[in-house]
LUMGUKE-566405 format. One record per atom (N, C-alpha, C, O): x negated, y negated, z; residue in three letters; residue number from 1. Coordinates in nm, 4 decimals. Example, Ala and Ser with C-alpha at 12.3 -4.5 7.8 and 13.67 -1.06 7.14 Angstrom:
REM residues 2
px|py|pz|code|pos
-1.3190|0.5690|0.7800|ALA|1
-1.2300|0.4500|0.7800|ALA|1
-1.3200|0.3300|0.7800|ALA|1
-1.4236|0.3319|0.8465|ALA|1
-1.2850|0.2250|0.7080|SER|2
-1.3670|0.1060|0.7140|SER|2
-1.2900|-0.0030|0.7870|SER|2
-1.3409|-0.1138|0.8039|SER|2
END
This chain:
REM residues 105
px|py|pz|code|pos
-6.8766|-2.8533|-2.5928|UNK|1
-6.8070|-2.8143|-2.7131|UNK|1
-6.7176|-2.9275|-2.7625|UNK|1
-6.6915|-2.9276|-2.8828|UNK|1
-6.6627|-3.0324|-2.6786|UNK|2
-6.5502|-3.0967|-2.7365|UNK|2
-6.6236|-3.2165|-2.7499|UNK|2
-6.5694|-3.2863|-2.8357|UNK|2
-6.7531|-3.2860|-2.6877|UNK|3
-6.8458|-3.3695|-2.7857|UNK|3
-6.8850|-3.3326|-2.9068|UNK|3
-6.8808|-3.4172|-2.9962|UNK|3
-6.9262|-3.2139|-2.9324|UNK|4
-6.9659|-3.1693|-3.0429|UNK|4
-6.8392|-3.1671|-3.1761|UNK|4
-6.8650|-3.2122|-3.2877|UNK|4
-6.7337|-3.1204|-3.1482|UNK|5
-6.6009|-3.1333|-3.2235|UNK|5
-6.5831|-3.2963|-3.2650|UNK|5
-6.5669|-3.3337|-3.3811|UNK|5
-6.5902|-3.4031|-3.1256|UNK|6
-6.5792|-3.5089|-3.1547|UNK|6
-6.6807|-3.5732|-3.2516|UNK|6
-6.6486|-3.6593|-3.3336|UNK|6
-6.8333|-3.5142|-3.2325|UNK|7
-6.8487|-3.5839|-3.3468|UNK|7
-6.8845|-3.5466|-3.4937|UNK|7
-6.9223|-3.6294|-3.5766|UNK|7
-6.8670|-3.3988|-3.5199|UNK|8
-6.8739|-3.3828|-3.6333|UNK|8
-6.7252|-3.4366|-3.7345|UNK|8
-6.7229|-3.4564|-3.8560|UNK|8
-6.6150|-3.4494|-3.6382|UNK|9
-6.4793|-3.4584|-3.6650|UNK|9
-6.4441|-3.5917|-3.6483|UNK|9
-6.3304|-3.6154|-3.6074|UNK|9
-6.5333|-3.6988|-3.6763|UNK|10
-6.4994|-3.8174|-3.6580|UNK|10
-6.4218|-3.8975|-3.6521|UNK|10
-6.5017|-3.9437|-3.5707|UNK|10
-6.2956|-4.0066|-3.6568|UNK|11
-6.1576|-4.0152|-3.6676|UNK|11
-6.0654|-3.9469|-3.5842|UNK|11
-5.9648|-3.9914|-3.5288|UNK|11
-6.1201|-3.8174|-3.5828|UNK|12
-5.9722|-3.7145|-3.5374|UNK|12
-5.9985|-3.7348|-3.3707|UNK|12
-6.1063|-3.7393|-3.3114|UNK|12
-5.8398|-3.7471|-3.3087|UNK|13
-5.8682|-3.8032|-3.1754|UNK|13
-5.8722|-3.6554|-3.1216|UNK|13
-5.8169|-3.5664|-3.1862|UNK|13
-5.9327|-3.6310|-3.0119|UNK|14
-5.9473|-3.5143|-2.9446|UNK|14
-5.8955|-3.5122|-2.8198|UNK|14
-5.9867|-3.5560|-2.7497|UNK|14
-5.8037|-3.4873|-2.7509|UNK|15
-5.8365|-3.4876|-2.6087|UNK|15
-5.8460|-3.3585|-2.5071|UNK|15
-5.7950|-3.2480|-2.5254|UNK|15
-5.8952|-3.3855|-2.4373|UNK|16
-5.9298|-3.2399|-2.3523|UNK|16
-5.9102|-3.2561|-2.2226|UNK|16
-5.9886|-3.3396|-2.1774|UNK|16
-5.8302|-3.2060|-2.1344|UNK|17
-5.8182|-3.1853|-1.9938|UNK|17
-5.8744|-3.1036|-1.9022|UNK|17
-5.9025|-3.0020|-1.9658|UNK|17
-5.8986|-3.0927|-1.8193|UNK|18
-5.9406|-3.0521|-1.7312|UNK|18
-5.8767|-3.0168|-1.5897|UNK|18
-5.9243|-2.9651|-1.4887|UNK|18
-5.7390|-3.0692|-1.6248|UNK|19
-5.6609|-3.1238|-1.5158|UNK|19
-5.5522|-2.9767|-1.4427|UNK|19
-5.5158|-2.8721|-1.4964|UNK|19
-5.5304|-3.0252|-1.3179|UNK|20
-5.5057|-2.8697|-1.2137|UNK|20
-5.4027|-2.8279|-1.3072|UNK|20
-5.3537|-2.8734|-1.4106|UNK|20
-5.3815|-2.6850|-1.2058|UNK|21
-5.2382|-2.6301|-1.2723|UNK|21
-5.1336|-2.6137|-1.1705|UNK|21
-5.1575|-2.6133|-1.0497|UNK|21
-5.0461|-2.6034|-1.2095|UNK|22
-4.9247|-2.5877|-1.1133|UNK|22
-4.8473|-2.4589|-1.0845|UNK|22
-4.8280|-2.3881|-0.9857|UNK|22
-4.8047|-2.4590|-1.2374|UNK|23
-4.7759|-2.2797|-1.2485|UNK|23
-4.6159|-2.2900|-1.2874|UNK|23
-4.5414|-2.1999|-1.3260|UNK|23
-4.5881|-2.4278|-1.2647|UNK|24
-4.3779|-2.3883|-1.3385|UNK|24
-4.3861|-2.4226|-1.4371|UNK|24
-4.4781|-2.4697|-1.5041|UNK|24
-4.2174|-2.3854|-1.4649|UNK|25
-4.1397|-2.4268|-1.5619|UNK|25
-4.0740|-2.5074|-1.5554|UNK|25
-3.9781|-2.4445|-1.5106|UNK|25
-4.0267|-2.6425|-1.5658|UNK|26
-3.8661|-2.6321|-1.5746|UNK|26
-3.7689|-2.7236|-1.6462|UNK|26
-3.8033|-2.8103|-1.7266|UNK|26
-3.6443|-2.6967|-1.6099|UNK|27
-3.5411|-2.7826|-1.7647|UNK|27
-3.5817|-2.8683|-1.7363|UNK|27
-3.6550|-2.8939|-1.6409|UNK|27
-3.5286|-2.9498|-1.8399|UNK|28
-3.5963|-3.0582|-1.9229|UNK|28
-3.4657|-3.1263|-1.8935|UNK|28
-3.3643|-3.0746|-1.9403|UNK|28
-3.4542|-3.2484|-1.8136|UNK|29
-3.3268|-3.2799|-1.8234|UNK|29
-3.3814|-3.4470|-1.7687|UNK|29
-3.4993|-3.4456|-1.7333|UNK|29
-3.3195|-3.5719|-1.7589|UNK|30
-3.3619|-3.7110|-1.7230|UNK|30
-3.3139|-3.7136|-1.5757|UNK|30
-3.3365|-3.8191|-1.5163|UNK|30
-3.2669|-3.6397|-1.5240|UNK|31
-3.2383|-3.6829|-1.3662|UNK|31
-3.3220|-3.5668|-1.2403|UNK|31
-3.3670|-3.6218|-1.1399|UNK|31
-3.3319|-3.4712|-1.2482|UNK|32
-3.4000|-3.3709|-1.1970|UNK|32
-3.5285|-3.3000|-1.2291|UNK|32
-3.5597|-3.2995|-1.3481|UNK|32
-3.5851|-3.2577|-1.1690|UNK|33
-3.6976|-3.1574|-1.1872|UNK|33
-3.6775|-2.9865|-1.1529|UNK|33
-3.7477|-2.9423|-1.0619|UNK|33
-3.6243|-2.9323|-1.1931|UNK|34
-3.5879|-2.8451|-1.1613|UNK|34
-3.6376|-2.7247|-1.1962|UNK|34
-3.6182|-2.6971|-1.3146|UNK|34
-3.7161|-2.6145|-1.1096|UNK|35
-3.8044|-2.5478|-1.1562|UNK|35
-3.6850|-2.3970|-1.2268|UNK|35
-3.5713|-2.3743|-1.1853|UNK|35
-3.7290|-2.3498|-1.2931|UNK|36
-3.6794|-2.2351|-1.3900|UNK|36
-3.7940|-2.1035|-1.3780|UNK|36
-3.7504|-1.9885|-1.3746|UNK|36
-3.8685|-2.1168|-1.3750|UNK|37
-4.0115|-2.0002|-1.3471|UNK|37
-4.0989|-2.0644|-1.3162|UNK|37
-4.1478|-2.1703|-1.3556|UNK|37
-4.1264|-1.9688|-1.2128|UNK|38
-4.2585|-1.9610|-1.1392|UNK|38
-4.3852|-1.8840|-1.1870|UNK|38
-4.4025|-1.7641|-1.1652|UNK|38
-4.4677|-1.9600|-1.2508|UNK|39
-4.6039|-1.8393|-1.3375|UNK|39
-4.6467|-1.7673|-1.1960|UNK|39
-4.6608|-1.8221|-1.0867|UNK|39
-4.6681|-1.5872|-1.2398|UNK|40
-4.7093|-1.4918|-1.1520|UNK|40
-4.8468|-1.5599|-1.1367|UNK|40
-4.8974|-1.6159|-1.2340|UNK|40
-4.9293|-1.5554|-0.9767|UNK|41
-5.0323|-1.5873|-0.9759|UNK|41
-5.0914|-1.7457|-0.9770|UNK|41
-5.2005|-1.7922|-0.9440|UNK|41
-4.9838|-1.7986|-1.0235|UNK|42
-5.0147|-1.9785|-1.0181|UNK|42
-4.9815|-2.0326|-0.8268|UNK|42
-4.9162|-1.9854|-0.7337|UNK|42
-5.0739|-2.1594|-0.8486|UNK|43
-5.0317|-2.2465|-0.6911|UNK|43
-4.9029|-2.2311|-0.6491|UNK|43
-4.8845|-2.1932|-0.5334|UNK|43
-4.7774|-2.2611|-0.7463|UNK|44
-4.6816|-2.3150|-0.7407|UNK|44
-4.6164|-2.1686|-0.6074|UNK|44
-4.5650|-2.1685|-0.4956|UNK|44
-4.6658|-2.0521|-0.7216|UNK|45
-4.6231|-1.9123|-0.6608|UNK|45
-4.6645|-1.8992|-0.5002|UNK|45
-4.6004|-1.8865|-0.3959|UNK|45
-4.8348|-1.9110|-0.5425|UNK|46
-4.8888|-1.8548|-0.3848|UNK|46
-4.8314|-1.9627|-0.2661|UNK|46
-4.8180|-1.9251|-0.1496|UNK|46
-4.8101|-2.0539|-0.2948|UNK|47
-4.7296|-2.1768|-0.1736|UNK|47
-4.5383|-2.1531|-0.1722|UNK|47
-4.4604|-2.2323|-0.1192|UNK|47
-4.5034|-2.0394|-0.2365|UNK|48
-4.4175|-1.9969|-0.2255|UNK|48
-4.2429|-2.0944|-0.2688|UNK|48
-4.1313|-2.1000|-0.2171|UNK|48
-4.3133|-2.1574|-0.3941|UNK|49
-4.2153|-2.2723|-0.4853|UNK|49
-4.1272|-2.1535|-0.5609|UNK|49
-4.1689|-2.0482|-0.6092|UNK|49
-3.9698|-2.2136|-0.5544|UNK|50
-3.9170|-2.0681|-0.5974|UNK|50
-3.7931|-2.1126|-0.7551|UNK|50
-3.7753|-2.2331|-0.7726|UNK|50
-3.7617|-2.0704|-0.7976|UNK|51
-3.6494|-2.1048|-0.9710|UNK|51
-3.5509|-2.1056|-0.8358|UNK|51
-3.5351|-2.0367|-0.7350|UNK|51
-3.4827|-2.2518|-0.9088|UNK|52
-3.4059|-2.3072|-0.8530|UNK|52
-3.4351|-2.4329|-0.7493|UNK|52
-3.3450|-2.5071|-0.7101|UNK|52
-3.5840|-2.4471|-0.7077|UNK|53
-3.6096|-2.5228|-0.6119|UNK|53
-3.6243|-2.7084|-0.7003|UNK|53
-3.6753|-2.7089|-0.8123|UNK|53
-3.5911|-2.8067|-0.6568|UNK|54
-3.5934|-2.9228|-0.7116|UNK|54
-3.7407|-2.9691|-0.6690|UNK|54
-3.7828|-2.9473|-0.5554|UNK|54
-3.8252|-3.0421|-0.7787|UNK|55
-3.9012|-3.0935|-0.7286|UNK|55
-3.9151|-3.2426|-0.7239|UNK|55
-3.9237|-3.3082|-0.8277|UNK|55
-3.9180|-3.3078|-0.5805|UNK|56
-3.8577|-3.4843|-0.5896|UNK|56
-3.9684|-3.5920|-0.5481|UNK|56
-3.9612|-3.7141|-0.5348|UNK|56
-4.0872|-3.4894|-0.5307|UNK|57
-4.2199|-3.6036|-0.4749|UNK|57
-4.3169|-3.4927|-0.5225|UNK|57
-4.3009|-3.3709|-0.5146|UNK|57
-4.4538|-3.5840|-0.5898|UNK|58
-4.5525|-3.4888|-0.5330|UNK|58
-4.6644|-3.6229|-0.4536|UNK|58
-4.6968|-3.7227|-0.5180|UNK|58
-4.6860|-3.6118|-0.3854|UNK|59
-4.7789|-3.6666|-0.2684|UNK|59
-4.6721|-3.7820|-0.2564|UNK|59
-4.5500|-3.7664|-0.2551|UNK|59
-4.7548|-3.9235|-0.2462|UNK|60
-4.6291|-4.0256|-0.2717|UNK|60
-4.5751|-4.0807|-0.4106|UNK|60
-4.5383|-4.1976|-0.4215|UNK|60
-4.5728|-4.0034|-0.5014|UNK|61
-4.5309|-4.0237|-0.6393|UNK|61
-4.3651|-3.9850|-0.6738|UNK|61
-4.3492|-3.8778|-0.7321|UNK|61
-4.2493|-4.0602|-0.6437|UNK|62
-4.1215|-3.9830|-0.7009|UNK|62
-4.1336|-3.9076|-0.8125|UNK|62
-4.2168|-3.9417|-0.8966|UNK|62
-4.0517|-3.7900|-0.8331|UNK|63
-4.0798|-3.6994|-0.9266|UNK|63
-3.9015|-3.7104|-0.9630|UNK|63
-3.8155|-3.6914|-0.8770|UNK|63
-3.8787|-3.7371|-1.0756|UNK|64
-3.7085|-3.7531|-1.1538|UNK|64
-3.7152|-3.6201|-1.2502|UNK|64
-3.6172|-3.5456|-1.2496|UNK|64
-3.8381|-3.5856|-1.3402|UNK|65
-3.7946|-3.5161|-1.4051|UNK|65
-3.9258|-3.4452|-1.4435|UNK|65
-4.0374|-3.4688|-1.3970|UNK|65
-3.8926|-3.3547|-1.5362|UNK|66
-4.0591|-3.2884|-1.5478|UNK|66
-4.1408|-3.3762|-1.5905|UNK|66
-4.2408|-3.3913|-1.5203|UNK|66
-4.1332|-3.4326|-1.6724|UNK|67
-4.3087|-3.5167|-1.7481|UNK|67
-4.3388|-3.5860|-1.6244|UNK|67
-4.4561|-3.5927|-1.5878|UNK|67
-4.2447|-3.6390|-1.5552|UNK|68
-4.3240|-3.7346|-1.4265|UNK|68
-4.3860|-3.6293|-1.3349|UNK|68
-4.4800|-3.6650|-1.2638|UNK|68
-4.3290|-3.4626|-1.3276|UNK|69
-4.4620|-3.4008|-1.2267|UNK|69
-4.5907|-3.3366|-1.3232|UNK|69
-4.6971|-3.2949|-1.2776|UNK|69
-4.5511|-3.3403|-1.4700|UNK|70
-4.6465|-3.3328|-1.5457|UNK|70
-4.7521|-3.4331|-1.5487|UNK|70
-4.8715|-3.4070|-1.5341|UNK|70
-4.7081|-3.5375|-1.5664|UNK|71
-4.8186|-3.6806|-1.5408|UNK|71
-4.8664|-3.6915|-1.3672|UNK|71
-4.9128|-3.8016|-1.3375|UNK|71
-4.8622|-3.6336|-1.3027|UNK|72
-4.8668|-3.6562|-1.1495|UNK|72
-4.9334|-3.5085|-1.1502|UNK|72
-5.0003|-3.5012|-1.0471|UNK|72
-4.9380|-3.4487|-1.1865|UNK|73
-5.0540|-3.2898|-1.1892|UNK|73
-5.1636|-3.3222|-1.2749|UNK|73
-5.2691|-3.2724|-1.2358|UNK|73
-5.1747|-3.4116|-1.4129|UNK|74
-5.2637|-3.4426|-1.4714|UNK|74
-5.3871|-3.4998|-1.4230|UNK|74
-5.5037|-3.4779|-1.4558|UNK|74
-5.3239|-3.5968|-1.3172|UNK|75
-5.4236|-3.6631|-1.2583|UNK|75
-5.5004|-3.5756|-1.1530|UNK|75
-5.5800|-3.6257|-1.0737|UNK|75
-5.4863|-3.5109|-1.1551|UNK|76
-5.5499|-3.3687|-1.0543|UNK|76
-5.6571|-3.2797|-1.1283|UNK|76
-5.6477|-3.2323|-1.2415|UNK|76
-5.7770|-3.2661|-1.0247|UNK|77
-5.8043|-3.1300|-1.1171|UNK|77
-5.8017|-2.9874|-1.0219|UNK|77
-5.7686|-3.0054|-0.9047|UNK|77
-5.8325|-2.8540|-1.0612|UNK|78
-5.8267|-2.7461|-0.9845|UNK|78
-5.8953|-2.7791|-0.8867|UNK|78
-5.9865|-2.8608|-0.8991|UNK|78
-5.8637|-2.7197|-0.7657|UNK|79
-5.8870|-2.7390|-0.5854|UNK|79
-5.8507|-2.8553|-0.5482|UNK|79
-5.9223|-2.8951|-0.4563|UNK|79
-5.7620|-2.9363|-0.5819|UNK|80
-5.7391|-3.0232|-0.5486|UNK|80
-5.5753|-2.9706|-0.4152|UNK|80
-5.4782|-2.8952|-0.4213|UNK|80
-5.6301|-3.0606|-0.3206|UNK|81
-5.4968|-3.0325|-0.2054|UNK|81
-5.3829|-3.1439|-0.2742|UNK|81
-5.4265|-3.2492|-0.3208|UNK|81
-5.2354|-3.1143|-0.2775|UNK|82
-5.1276|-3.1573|-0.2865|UNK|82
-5.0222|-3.1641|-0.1767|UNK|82
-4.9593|-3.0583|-0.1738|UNK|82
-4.9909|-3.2309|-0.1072|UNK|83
-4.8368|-3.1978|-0.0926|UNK|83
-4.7112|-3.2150|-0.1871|UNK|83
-4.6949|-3.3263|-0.2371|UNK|83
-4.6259|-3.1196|-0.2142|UNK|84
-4.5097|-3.1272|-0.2337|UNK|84
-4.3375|-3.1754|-0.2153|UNK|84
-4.3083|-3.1664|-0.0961|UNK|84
-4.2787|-3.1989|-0.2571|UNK|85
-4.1610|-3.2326|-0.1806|UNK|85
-4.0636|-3.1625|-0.2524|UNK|85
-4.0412|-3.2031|-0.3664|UNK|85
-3.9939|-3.0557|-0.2065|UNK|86
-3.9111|-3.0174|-0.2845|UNK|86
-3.7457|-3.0123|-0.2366|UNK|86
-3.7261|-3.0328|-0.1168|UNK|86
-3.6615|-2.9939|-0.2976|UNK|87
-3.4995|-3.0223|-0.2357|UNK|87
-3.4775|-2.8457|-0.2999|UNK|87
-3.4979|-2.8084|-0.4154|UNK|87
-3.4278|-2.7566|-0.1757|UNK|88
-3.3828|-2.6450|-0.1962|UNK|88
-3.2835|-2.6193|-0.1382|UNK|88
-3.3023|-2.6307|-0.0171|UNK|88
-3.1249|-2.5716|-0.1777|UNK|89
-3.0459|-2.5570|-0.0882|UNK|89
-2.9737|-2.6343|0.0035|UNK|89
-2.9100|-2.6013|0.1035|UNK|89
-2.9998|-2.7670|-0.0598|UNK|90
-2.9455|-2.8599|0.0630|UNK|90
-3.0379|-2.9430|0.1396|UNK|90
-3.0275|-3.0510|0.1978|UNK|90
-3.1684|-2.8253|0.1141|UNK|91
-3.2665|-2.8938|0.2487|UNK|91
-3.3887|-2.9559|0.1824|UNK|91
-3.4022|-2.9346|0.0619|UNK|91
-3.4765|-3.0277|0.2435|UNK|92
-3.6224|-3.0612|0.1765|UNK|92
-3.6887|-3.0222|0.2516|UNK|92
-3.6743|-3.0508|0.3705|UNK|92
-3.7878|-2.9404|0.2052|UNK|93
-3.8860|-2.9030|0.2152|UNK|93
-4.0460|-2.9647|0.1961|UNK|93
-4.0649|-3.0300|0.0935|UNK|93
-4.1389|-2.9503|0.2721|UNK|94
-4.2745|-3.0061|0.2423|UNK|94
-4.3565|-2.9207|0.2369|UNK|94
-4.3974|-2.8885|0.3484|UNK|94
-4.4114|-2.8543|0.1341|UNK|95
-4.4969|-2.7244|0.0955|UNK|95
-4.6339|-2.8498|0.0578|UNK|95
-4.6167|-2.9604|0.0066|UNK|95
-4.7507|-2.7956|0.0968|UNK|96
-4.9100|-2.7987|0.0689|UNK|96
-4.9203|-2.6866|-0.0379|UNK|96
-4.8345|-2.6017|-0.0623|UNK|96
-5.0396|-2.7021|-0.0960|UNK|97
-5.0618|-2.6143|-0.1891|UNK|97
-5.1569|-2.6496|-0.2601|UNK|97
-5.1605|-2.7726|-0.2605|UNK|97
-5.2659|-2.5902|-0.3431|UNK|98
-5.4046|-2.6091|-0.3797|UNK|98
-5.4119|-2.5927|-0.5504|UNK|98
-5.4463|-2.4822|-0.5923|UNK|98
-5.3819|-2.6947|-0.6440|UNK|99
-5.3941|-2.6352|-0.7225|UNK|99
-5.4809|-2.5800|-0.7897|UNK|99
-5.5969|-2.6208|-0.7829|UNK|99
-5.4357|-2.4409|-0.8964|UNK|100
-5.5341|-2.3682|-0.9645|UNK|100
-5.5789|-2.4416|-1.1010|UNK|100
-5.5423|-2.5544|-1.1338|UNK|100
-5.6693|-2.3531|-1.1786|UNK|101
-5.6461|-2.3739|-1.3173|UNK|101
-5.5796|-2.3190|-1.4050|UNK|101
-5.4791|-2.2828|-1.3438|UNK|101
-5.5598|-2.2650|-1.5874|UNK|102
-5.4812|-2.2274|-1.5811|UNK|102
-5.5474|-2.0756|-1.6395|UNK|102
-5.4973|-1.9646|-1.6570|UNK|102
-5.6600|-2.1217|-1.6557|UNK|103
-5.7460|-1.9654|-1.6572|UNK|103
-5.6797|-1.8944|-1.5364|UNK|103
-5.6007|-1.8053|-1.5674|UNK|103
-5.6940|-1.9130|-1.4316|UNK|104
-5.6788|-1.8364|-1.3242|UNK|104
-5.5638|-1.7652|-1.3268|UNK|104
-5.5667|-1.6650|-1.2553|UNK|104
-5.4493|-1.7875|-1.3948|UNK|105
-5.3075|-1.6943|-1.3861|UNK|105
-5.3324|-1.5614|-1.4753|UNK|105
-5.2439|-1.4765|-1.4856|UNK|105
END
């Protein structure tokens, strides 16, 4: 479908992903990643990522703020294994987790 768009629609740039899902939310801020919701049914959920948890790595990639775990999930597609690194409470944590797509929520 999105060859077909591309070329009757010539010029117009298209892009299309394919890329995993994660399943949060969170503020938008330049120093943190900080999750705000957890989508019911997403990876983020079933590996048990919770609002409020920081997210500061995903595999060996530093994570500062959302677009950097947005660009670092992109490169992923669904079933793909991850580790996590998250700062909760004081503590860090290392959660695995598989991401979905986003059909699947």
């Amino acid at each position: 479908v999105v060859e077909t768009m591309r070329e009757s629609l010539s010029g117009l740039q298209i892009i299309y992903r394919q890329g995993g899902f994660l399943g949060v939310q969170c503020l938008d801020t330049d120093d943190v990643c900080e999750i705000n919701k957890v989508v019911p049914g997403s990876a983020a959920q079933k590996a048990g990522l919770q609002p409020g948890d920081i997210i500061v790595q995903v595999g060996d990639v530093k994570v500062n703020r959302f677009r950097d775990l947005q660009q670092e999930i992109n490169r992923h597609i669904p079933g793909d294994d991850l580790e996590v690194k998250l700062r909760r409470g004081g503590q860090i944590k290392d959660v695995r987790l598989q991401l979905g797509k986003f059909e699947d929520t």
